[in-house]
C-alpha positions in Angstrom: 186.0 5.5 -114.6 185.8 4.2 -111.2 188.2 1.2 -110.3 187.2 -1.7 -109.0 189.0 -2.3 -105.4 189.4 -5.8 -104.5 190.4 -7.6 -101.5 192.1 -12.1 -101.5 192.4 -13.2 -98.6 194.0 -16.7 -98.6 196.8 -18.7 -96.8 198.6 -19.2 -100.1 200.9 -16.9 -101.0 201.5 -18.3 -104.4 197.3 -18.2 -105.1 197.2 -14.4 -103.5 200.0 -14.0 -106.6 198.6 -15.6 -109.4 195.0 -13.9 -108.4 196.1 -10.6 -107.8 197.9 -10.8 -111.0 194.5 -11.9 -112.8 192.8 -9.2 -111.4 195.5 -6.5 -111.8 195.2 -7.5 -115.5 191.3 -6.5 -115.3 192.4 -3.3 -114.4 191.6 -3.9 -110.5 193.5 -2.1 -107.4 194.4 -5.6 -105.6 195.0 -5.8 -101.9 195.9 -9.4 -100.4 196.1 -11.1 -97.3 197.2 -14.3 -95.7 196.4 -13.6 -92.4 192.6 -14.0 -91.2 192.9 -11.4 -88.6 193.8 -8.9 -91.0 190.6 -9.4 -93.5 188.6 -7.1 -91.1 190.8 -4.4 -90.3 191.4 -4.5 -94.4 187.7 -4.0 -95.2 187.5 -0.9 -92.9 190.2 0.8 -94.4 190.1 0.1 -97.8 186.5 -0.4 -98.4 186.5 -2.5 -101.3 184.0 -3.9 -104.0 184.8 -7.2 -103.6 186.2 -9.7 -101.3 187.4 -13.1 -102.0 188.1 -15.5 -99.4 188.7 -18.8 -98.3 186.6 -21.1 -96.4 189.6 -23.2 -94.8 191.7 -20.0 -94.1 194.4 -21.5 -92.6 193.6 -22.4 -88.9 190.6 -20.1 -89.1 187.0 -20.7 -90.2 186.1 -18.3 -93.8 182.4 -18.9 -92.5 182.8 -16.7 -89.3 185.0 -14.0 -91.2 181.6 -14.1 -93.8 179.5 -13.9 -90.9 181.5 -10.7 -89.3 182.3 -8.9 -92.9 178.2 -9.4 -93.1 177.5 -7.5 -90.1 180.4 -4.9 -90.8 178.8 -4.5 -94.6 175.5 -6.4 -95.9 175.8 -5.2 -99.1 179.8 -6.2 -99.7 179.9 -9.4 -101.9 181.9 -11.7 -100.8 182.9 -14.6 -103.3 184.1 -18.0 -101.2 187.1 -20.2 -102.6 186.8 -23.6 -101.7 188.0 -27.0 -102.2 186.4 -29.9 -104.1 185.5 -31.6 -100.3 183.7 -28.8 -99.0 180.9 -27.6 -101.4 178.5 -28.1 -98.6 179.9 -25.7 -96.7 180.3 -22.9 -99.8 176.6 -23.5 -99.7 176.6 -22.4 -95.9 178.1 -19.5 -97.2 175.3 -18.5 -99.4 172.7 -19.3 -96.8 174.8 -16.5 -95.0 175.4 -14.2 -97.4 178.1 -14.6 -99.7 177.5 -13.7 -103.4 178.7 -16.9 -105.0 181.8 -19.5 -104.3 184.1 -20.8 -106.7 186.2 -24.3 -106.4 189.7 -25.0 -106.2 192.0 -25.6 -108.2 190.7 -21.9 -109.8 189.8 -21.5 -113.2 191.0 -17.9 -113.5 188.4 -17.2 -117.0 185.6 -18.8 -114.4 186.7 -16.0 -111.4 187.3 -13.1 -113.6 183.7 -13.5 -115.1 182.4 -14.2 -111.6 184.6 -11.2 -110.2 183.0 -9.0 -112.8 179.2 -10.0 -112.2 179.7 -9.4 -108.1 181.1 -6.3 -108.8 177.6 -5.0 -110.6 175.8 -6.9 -108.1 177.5 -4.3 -105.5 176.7 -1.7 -107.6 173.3 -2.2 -107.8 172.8 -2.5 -104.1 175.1 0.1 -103.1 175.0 2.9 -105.5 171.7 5.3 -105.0 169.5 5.9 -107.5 167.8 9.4 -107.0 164.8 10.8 -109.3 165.0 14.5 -109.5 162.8 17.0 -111.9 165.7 19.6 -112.1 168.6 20.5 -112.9 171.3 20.4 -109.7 171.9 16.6 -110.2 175.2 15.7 -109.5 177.3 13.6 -111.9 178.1 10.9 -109.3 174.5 10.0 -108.6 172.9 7.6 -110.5 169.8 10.1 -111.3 166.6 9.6 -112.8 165.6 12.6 -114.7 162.6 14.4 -115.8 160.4 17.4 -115.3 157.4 16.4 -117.7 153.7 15.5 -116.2 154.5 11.3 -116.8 157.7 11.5 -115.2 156.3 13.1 -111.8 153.3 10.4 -111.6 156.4 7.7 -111.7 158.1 9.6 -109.2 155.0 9.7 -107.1 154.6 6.2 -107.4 157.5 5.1 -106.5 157.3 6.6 -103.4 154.0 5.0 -102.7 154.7 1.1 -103.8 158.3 1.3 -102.1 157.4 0.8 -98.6 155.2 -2.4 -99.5 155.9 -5.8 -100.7 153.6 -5.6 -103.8 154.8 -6.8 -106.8 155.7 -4.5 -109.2 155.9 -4.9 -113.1 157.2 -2.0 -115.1 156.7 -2.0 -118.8 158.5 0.4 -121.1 160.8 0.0 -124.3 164.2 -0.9 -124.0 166.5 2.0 -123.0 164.0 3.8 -120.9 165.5 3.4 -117.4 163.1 0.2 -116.2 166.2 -0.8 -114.4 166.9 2.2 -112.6 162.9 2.3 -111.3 163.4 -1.1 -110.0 166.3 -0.2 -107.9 164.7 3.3 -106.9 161.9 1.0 -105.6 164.3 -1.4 -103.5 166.3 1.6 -102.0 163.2 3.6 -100.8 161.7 0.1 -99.3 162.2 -1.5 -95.7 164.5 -4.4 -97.8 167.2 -1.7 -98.6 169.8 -3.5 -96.1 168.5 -6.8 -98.0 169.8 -8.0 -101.5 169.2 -6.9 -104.6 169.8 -9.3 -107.6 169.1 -8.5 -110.9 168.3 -11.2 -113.8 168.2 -10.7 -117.4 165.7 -13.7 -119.1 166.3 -12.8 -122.2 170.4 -12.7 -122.1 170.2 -16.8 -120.7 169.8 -19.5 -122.6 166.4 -21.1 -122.3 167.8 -24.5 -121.0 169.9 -22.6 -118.6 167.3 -20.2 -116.8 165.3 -22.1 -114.3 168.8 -23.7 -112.9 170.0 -19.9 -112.5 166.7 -19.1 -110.7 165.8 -21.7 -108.7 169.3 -23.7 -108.4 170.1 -27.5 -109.2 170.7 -30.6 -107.4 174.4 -32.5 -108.0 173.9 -34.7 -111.2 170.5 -32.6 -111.7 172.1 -32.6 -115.6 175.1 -32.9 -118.0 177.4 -30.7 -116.4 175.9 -30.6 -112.7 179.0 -31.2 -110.9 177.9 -30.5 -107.5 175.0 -28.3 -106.2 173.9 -24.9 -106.7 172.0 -22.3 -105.0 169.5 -20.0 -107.1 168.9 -16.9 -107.4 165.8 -17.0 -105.5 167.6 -18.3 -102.9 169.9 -15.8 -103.0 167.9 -13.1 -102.9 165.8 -14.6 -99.9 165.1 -11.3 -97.8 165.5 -9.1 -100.2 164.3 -8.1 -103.6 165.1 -9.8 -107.0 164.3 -7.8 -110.5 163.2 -10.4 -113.2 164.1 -8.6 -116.5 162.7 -9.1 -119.1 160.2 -11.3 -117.8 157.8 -12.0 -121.4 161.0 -13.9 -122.2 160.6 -16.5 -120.0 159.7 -20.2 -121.0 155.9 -21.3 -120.2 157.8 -23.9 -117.8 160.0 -21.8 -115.9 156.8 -19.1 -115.7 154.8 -22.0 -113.7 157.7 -22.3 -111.1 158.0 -18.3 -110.8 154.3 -18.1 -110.2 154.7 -20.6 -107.5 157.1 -18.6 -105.9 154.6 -15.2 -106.2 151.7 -17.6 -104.7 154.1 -19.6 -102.1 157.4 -18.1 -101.5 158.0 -22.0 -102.0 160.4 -23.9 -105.3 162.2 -26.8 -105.9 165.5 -26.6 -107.2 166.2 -28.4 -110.4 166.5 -32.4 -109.6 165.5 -32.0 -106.3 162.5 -33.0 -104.2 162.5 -31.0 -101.3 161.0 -27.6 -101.1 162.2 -24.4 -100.5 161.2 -21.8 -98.4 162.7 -17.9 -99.1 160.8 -14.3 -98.3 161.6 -12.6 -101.7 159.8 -8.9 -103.0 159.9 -9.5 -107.2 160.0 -6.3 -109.6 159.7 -7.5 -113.2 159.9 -5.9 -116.3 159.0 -6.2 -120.0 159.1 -4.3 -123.2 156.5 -6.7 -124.7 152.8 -6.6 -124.8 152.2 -9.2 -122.2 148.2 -9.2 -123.2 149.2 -10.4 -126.7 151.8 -12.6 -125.8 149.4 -14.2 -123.4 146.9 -14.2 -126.8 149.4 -16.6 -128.4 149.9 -18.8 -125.6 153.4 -17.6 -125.1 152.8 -16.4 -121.4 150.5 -16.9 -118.8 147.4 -15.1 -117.7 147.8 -16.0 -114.3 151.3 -15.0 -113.9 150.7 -11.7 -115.7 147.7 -10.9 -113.1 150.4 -12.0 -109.6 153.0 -9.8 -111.6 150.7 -6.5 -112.3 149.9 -5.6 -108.8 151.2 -2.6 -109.4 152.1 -1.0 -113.0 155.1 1.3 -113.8 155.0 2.8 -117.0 157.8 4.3 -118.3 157.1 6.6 -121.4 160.2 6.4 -124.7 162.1 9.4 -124.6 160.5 10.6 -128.0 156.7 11.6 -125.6 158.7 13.4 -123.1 161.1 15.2 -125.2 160.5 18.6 -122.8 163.0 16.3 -120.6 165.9 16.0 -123.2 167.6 19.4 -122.2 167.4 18.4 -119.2 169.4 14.6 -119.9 171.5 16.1 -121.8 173.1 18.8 -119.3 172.8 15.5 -116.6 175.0 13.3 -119.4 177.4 16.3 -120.7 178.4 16.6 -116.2 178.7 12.9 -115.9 180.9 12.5 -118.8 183.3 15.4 -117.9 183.6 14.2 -114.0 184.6 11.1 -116.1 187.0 11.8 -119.1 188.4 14.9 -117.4 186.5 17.4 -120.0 185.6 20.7 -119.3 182.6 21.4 -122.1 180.5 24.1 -120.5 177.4 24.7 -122.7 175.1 23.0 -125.4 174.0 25.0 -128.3 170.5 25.7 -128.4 170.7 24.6 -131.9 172.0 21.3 -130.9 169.3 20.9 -128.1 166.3 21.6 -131.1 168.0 18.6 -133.0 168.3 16.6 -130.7 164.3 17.3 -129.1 163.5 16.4 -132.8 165.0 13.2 -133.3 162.6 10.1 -132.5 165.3 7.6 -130.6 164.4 4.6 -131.0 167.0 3.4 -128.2 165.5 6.0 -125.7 167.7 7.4 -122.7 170.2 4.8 -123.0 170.6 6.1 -126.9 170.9 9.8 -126.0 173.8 8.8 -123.1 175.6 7.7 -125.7 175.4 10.2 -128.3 175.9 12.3 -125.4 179.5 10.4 -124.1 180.6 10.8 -128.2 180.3 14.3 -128.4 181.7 14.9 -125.1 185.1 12.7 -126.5 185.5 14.2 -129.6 184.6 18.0 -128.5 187.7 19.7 -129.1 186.4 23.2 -127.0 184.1 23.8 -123.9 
């Protein structure tokens, strides 16, 4: 398992402590700084995942180290401490290109959960997703895999929509790789040096979604302490996948459709609009058409959203592919528990092909990852 390398860089030597302590705990490699001349020369040698760092760093300005470590890295997020007098300025950040900001004094549960989502934010952006329809995939690539006839027309068309801004809306059950497509899509496209957020509607509480998309005013509602940027926002010049989109309240769908139609929101308790340049990839395991039947989604949106449709077939109408998952999960999982298991009985490989899986790929991973930790010979 890959560990998480993180760079603080603060003027506090007791915060860089307490932090790196935090983070150690996580089961982090921590490197700290005090000095805002060394945040550069850090990044460039250790490469980390994330990077946390002060807006008032001491005599120096965090916003022109952001604006440096963006030009060095785009794709490196950068987390901003701040003080309580200078949330205006961690919004600056953001505009720039900093992944979130946090206020002082810390809350370390607040930063470890924030820590943790930048650091699959990076992921997403940073680790390549390649599609291949053979066997030589290597365990340290992030592979889609398949050989059958409905797997090569995805692969096809991903390499036709990636190049354009068309909205994209890939439907498929849960566990069949719709995340994986959307990120294919945003790597093979001319927003690759862009962001690329990712946004699970169905894993956020209803009153809580269209603050995390389009952002809220201070006071906007109970608990609004100051204001916050959206993911919209975020994600302006880039590409943002909407998961799970048949989730979504009707409300919240009206605002997203005015973003397809406009590029234009306002955030929650504010007045004044807001302008971003975002590519959306959405994805469902519901039938839109009969949610739309029940009044539970909108036709309009469903029309701006299915531009262009991605299928993605459950593992049980492609099961000419399973041999070929399973020899792609068995590498994977020795490169990561240092196991050496060398072959799959072909006996094994007929049960498996004759099993339904109802979780689809992301099932068959994790039978896979079980048999690789309790095999006892190659």
């Amino acid at each position: 398992m890959k560990v998480s390398k993180i760079l603080v860089a603060d003027d506090s030597e007791d915060l860089l402590e307490i932090v790196a302590t935090y983070l150690e705990k996580e089961g982090h490699k921590v490197m700290t700084t005090s000095s805002p001349e060394e945040v550069i020369p850090l990044i460039k040698r250790e490469s980390p995942d994330v990077v946390l760092l002060d807006i008032k760093f001491g005599t120096a300005d965090g916003l022109i180290i952001l604006a440096e470590i963006k030009k060095l890295d785009p794709k490196l997020s950068v987390i901003m401490m701040t003080g309580h007098g200078t949330t205006q300025t961690a919004i600056e950040a953001m505009r720039i290109g900093a992944y979130d900001y946090i206020l002082k004094p810390l809350q370390m549960d607040e930063l470890m959960s924030l820590v943790a989502r930048s650091i699959v934010a990076g992921k997403l952006m940073k680790e390549s997703v390649v599609y291949l329809a053979h066997e030589e995939s290597s365990p340290d690539k992030v592979c889609i895999i398949g050989k059958s006839r409905e797997m090569l027309e995805i692969f096809k068309t991903i390499g036709k929509v990636a190049e354009s801004n068309a909205t994209v809306l890939i439907r498929g059950e849960s566990g069949t790789g719709k995340e994986l497509v959307a990120r294919a899509i945003y790597q093979s496209s001319s927003r690759k040096e862009g962001p690329f957020l990712a946004l699970n509607c169905a894993a956020i509480p209803e009153t809580l979604l269209e603050s995390e998309l389009f952002g809220h005013e201070k006071g906007a509602f109970t608990g609004a302490h100051q204001k916050r940027i959206g993911k919209f926002q975020q994600c302006d010049g880039g590409t943002f996948f909407l998961d799970e989109v048949g989730d979504m309240a009707l409300a919240t769908q009206a605002k997203v459709l005015r973003v397809l139609q406009e590029q234009t929101f306002e955030p929650v308790g504010g007045s004044n609009s807001v302008k971003v340049d975002v590519r959306m990839i959405a994805s469902t395991h519901k039938d839109l058409w009969k949610s739309i039947e029940n009044k539970e989604f909108r036709e309009d949106l469903y029309y701006r959203l299915k531009v262009v449709t991605i299928y993605l077939p459950p593992l049980r109408h492609r099961v000419e592919d399973i041999p070929l998952l399973v020899e792609y999960f068995v590498r994977k999982f020795n490169a990561e528990f240092g196991m050496n298991i060398k072959r799959v009985s072909p006996e094994l490989l007929e049960h498996l092909s004759r099993y339904s899986w109802p979780g689809n790929v992301r099932e068959l991973e994790n039978a896979v990852q079980t048999a690789v930790v309790m095999s006892k010979k190659e």
